[in-house]
FIVO-677932 format. One line per field, with one value per residue: residue number from 1; y, x, z of N, C-alpha, C in turn. Coordinates in pm, whole numbers. Layout:
residues N
i	c(NUM; ...)
n_v	c(Y; ...)
n_u	c(X; ...)
n_w	c(Z; ...)
ca_v	c(Y; ...)
ca_u	c(X; ...)
ca_w	c(Z; ...)
c_v	c(Y; ...)
c_u	c(X; ...)
c_w	c(Z; ...)
END
This chain:
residues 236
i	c(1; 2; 3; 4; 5; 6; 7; 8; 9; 10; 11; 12; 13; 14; 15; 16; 17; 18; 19; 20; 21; 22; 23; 24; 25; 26; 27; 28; 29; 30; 31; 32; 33; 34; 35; 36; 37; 38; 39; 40; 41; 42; 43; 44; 45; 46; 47; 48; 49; 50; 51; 52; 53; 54; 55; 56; 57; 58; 59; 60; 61; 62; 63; 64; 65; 66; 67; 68; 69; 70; 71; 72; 73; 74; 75; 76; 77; 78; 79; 80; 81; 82; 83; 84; 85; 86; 87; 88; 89; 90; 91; 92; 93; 94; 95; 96; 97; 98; 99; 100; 101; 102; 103; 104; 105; 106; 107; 108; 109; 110; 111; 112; 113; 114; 115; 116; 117; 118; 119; 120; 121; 122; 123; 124; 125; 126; 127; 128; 129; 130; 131; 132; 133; 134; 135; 136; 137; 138; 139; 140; 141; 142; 143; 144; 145; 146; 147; 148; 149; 150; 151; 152; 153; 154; 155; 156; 157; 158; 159; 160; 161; 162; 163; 164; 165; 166; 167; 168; 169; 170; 171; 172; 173; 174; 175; 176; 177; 178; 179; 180; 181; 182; 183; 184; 185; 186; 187; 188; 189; 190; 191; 192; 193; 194; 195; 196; 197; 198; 199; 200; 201; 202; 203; 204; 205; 206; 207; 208; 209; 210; 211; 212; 213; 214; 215; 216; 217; 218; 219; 220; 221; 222; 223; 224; 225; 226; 227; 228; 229; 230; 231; 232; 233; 234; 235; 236)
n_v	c(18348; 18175; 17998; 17749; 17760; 17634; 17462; 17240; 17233; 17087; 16853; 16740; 16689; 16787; 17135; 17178; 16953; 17045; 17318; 17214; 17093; 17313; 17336; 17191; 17245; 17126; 17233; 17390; 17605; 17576; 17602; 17458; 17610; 17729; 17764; 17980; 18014; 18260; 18348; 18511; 18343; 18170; 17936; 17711; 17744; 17609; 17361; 17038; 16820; 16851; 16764; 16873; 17060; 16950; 16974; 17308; 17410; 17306; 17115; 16860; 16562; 16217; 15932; 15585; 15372; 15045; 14758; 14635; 14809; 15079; 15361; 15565; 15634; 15509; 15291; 14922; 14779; 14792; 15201; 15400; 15622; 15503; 15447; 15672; 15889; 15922; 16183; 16296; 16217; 16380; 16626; 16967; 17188; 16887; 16600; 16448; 16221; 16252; 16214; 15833; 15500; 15219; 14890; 14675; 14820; 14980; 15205; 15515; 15752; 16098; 16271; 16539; 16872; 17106; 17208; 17415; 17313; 17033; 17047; 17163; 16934; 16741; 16849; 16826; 16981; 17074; 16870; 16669; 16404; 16027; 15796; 15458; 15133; 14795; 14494; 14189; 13958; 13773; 13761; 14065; 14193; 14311; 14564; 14768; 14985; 15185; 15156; 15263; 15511; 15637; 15810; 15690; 15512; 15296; 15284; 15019; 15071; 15337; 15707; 15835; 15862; 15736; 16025; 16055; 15775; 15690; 15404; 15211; 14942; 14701; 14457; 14181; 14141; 14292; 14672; 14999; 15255; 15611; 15826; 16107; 16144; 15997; 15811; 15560; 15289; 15261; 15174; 14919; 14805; 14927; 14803; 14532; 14573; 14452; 14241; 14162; 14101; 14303; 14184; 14286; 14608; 14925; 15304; 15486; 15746; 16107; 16343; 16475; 16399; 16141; 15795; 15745; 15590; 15531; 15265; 15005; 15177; 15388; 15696; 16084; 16453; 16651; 16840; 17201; 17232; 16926; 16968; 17141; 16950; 16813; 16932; 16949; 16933; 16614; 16414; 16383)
n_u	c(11588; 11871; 12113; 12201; 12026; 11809; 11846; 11936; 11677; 11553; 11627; 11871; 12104; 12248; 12306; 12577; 12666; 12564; 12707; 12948; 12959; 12923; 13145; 13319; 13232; 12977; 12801; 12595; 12524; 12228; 12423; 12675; 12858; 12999; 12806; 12800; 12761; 12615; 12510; 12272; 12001; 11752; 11521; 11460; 11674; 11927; 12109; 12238; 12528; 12470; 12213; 11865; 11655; 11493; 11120; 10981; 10894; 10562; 10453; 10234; 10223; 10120; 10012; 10051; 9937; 10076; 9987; 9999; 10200; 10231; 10114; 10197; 10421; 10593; 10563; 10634; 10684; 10676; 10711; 10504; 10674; 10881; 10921; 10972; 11285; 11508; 11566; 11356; 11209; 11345; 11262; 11217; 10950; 10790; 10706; 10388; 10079; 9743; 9540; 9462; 9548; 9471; 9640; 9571; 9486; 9480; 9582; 9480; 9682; 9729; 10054; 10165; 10368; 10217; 10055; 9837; 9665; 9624; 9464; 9251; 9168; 9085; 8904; 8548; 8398; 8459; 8365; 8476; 8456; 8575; 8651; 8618; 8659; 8561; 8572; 8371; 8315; 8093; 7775; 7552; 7279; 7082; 7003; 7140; 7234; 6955; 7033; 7294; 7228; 7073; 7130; 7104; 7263; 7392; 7709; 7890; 7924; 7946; 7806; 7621; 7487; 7641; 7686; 7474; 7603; 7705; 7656; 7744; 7672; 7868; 7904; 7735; 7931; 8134; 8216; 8147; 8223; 8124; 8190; 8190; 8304; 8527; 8628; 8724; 8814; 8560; 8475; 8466; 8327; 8038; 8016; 7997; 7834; 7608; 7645; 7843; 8120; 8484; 8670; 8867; 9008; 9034; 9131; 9022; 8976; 8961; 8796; 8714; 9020; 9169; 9362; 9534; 9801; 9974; 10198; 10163; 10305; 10447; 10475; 10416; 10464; 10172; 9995; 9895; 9655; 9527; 9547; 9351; 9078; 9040; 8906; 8653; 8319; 8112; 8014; 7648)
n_w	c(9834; 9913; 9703; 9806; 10052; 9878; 9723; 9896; 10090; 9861; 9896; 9840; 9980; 10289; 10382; 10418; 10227; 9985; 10010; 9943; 9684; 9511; 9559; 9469; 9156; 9042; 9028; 8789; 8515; 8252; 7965; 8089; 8242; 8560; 8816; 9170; 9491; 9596; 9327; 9159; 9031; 8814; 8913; 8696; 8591; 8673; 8709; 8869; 8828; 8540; 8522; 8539; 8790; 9037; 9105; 9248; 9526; 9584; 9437; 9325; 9322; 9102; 9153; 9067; 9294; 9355; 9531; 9855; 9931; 10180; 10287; 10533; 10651; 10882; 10909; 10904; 10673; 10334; 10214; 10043; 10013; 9967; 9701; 9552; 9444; 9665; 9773; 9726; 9960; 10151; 10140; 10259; 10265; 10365; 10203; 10129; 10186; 10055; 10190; 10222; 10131; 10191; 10232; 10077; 9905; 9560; 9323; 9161; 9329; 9524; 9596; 9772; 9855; 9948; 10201; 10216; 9967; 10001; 10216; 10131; 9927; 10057; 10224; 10359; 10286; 10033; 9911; 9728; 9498; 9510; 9311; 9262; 9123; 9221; 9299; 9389; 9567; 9624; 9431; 9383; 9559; 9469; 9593; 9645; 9494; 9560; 9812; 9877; 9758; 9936; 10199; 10391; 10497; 10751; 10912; 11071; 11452; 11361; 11430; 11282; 10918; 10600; 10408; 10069; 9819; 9465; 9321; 9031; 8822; 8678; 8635; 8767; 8949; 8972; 9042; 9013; 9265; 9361; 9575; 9838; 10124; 10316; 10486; 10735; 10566; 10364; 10166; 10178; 10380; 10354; 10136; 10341; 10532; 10373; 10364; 10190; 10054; 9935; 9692; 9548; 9530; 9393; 9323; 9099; 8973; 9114; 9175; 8861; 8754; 8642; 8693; 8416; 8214; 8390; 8516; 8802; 9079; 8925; 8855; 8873; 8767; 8852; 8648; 8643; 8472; 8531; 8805; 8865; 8793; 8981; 9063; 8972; 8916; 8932; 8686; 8626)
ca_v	c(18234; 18146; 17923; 17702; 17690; 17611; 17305; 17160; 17227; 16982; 16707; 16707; 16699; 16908; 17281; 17203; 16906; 17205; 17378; 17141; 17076; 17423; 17364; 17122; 17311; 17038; 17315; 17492; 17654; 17501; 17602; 17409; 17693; 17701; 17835; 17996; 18044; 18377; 18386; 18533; 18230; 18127; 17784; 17628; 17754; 17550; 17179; 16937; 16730; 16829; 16715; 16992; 17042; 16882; 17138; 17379; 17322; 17307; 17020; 16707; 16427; 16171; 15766; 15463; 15306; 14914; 14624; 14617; 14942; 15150; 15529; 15556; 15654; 15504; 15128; 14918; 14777; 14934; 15271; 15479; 15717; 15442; 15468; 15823; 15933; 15941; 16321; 16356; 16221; 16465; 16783; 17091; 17111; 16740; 16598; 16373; 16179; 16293; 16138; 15724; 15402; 15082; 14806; 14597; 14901; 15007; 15291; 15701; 15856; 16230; 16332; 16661; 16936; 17229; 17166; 17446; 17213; 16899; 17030; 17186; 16853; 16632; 16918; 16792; 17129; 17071; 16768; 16617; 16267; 15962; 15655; 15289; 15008; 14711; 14371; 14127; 13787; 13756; 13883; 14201; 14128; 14385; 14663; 14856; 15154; 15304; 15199; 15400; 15650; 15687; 15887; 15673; 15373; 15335; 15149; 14934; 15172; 15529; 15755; 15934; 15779; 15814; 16080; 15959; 15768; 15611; 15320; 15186; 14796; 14653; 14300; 14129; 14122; 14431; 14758; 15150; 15336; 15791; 15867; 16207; 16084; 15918; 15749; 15426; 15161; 15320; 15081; 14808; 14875; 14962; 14616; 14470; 14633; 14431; 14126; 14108; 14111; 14343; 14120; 14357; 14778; 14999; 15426; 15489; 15881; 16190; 16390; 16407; 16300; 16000; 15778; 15706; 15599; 15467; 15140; 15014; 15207; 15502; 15830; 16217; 16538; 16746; 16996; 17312; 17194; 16824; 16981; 17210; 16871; 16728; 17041; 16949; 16808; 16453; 16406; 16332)
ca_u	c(11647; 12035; 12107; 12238; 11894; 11697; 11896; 11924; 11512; 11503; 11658; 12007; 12184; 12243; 12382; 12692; 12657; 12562; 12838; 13066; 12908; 12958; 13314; 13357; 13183; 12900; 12609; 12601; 12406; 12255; 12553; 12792; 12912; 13031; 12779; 12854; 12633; 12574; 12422; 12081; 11972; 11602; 11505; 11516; 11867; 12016; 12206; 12338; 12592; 12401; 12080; 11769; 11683; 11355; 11076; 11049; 10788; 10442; 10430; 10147; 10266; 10016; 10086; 9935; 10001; 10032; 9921; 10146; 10248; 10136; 10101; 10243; 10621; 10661; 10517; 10802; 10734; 10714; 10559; 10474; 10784; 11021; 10874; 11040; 11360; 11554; 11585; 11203; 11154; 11396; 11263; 11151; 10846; 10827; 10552; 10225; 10009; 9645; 9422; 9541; 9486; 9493; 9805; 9525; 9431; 9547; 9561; 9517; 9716; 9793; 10096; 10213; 10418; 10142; 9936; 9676; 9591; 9605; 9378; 9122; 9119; 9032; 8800; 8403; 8313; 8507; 8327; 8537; 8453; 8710; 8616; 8662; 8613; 8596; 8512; 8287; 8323; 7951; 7672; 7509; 7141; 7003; 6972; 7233; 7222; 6963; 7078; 7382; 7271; 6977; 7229; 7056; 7341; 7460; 7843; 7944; 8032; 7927; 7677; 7611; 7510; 7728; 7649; 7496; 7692; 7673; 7677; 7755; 7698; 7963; 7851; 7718; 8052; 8183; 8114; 8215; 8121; 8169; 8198; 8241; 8375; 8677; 8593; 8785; 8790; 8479; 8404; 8496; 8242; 7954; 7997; 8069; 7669; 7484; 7668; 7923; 8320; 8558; 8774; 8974; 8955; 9159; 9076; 9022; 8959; 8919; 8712; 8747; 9111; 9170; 9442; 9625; 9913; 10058; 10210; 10159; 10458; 10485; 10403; 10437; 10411; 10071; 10019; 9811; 9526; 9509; 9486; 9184; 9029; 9030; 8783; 8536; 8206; 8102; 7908; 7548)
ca_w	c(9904; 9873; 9633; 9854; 10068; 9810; 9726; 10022; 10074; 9800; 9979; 9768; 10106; 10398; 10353; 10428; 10135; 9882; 9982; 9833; 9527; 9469; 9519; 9373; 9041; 9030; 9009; 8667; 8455; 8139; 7894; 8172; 8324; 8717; 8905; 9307; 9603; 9574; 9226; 9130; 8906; 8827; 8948; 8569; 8537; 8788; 8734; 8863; 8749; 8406; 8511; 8611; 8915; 9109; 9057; 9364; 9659; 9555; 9343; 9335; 9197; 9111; 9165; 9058; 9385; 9402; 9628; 9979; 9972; 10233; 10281; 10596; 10711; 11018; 10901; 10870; 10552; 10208; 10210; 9865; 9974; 9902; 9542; 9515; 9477; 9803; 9804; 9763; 10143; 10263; 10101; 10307; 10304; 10351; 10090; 10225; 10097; 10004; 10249; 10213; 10071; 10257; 10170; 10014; 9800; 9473; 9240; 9226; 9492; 9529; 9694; 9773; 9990; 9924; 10233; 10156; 9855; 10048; 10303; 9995; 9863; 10167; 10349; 10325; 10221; 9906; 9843; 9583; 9443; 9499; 9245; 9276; 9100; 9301; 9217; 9513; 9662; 9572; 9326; 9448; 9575; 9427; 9671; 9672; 9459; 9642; 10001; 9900; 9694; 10011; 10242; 10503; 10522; 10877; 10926; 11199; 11519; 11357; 11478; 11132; 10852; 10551; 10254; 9954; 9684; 9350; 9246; 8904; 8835; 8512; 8606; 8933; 9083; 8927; 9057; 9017; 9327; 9382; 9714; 9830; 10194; 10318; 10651; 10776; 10508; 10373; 10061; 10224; 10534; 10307; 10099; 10434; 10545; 10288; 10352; 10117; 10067; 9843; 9673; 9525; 9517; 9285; 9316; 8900; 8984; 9187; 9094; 8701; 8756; 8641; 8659; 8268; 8207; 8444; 8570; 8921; 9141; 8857; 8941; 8758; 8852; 8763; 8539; 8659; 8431; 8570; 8902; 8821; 8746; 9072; 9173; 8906; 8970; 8909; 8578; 8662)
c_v	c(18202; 17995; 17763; 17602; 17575; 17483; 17257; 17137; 17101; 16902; 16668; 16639; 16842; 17059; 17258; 17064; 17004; 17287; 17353; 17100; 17162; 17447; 17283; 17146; 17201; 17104; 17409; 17556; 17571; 17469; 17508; 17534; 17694; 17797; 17912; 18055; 18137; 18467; 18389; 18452; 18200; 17973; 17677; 17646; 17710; 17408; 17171; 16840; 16696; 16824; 16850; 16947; 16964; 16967; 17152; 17337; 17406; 17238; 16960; 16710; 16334; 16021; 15669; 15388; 15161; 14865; 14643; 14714; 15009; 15315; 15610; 15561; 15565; 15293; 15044; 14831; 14839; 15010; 15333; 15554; 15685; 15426; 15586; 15800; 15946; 16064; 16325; 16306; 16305; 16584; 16856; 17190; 16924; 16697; 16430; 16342; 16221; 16243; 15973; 15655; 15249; 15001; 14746; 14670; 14987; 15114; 15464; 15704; 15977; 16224; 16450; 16731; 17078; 17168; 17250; 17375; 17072; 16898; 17074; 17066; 16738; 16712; 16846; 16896; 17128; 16948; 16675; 16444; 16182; 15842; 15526; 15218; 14896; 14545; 14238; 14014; 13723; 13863; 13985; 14147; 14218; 14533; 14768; 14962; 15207; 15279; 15280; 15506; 15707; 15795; 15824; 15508; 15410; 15210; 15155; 15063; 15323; 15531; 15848; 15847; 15828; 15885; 15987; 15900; 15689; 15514; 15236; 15040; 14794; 14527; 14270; 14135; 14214; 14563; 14849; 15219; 15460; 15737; 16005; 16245; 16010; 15867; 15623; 15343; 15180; 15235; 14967; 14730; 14890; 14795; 14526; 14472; 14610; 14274; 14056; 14139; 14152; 14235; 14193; 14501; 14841; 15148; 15423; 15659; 15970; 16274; 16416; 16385; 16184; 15915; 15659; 15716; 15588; 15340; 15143; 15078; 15294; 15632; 15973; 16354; 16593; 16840; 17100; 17292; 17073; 16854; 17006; 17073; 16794; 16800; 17010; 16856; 16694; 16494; 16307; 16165)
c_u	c(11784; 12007; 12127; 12127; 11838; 11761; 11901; 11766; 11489; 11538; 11771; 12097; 12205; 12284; 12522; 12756; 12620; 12666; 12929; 13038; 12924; 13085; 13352; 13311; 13055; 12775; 12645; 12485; 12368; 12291; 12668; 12877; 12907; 12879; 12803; 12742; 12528; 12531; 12324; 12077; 11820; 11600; 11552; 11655; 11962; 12019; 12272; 12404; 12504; 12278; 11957; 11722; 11515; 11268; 11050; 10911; 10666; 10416; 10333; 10166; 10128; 10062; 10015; 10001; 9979; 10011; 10040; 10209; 10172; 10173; 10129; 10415; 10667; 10585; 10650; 10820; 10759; 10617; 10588; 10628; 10887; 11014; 10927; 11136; 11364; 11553; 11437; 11160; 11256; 11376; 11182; 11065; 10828; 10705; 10489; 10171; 9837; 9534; 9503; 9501; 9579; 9581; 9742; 9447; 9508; 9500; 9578; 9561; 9789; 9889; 10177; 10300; 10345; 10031; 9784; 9596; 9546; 9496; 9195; 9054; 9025; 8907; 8673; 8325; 8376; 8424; 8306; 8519; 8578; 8575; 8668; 8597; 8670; 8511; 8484; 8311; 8160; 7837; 7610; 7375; 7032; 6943; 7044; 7263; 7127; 7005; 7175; 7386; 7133; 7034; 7175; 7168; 7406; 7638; 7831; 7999; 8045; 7822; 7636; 7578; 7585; 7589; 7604; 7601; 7672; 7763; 7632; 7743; 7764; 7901; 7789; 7854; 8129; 8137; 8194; 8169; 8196; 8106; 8236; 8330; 8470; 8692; 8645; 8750; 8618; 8406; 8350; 8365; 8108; 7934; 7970; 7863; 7594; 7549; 7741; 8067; 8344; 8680; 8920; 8941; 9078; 9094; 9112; 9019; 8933; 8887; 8716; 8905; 9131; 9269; 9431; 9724; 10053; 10058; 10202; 10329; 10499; 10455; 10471; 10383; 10276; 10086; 9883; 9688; 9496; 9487; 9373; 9083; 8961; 8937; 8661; 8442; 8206; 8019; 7804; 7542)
c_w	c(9841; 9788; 9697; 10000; 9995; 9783; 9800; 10070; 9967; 9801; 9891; 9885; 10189; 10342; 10353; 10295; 9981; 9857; 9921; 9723; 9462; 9439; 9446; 9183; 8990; 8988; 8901; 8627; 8355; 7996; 7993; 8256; 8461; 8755; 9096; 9358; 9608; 9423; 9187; 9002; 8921; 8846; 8833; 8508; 8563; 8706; 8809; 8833; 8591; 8435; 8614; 8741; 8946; 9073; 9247; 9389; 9609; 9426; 9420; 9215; 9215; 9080; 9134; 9195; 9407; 9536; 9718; 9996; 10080; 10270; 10423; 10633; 10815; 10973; 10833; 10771; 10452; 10186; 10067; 9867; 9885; 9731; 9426; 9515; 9602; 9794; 9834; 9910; 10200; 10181; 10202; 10231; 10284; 10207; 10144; 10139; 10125; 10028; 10207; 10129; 10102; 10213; 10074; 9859; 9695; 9374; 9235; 9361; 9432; 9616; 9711; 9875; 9989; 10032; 10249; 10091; 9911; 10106; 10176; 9950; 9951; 10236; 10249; 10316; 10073; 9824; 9700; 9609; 9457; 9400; 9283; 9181; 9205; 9274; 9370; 9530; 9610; 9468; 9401; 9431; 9556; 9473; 9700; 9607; 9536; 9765; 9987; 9868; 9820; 10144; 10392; 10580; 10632; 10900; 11067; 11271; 11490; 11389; 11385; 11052; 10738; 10458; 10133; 9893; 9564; 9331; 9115; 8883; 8664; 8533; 8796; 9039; 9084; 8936; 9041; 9126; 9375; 9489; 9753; 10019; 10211; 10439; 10633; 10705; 10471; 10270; 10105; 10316; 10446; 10198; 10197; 10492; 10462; 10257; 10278; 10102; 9938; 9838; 9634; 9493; 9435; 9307; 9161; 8938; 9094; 9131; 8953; 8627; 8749; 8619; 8507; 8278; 8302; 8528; 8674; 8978; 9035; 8881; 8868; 8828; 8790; 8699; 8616; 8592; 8495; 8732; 8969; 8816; 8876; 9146; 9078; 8947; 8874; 8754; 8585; 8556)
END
């Protein structure tokens, strides 16, 4: 790929914005030296204006995503993109977010431009774990680990019931619950089917991904081991 592609793919500016950066001597190597269009350079060899380049397409990044954000492009308040760098919404392949998480919902989000991986992670043959903690409007009445871990819980308006899932009690109002589904407001809906209200939801993990280390609205790319992670099973 021309050098000149590949930058522009990563949402620097158009081709014909590349071009002049070139002329203007803006793209070096990293001694400072000019680089030009037509030079065989490896991805980490490239600058601009000093600074390395984006990494190339097939990244997931991983976000603590706050409150009011939403995961959505086309919603016309604030979605996760605006959280990125402006180049990263105009890179080719574009990059998506990793199945969602509601405005009122906070925490792990994947997002990527590798959609083999995207689709690996979301398919229900992969049946990878999402976590929550979520904390209740009322005490829990006692019934609810097995109605959910009974695979027999029916929501409002489906004709399925969901998959098992676990749940963890921290206190009466405090709960942890694995899910290995991702159906419409799915916590929410299942609290909602025993008569009680999520006050507040946060995702803590996917499958033994977990988000550390970061502030609400921070976000990093993965590492090749931290990805592996997100295929591992649950620990009984």
């Amino acid at each position: 790929m021309r050098l000149v592609r590949l930058i522009a793919n990563l949402g620097y500016g158009s081709r014909k914005d590349v071009a002049w950066m070139f002329r203007e001597g803006r793209i070096t190597d990293p001694e400072g030296d000019v680089l030009y269009a037509d030079d065989k350079v490896d991805h980490a060899q490239i600058r601009i204006d000093g600074e390395s380049l984006d990494p190339p397409a097939g990244i997931i990044l991983m976000m603590n995503k706050p409150l009011n954000v939403t995961c959505s492009r086309k919603d016309p308040g604030r979605v996760v993109y605006d959280l990125l760098p402006l180049r990263y919404r105009q890179r080719d392949p574009a990059l998506s977010t990793v199945g969602r998480l509601d405005r009122d919902t906070s925490g792990l989000l994947l997002i990527t431009d590798d959609g083999a991986l995207l689709h690996r992670i979301i398919s229900p043959r992969a049946s990878v774990t999402k976590v929550y903690e979520a904390t209740l409007a009322q005490d829990l009445r006692g019934d609810e680990q097995a109605l959910f871990a009974s695979g027999t819980l029916m929501l409002e308006s489906e004709t399925t019931p969901l998959l098992p899932a676990k749940l963890d009690v921290l206190t009466p109002r405090h709960v942890r619950l694995s899910i290995t589904e991702g159906r419409y407001h799915q916590v929410r809906r299942m609290f909602a089917a025993t008569g009680n209200h999520v006050e507040t939801l946060e995702r803590v993990a996917i499958g033994q991904l977990q988000l550390t280390g970061l502030q609400p609205g921070e976000w990093r790319q993965l590492s090749a081991e931290e990805i592996a992670r997100i295929f591992e099973p649950a620990v009984a």
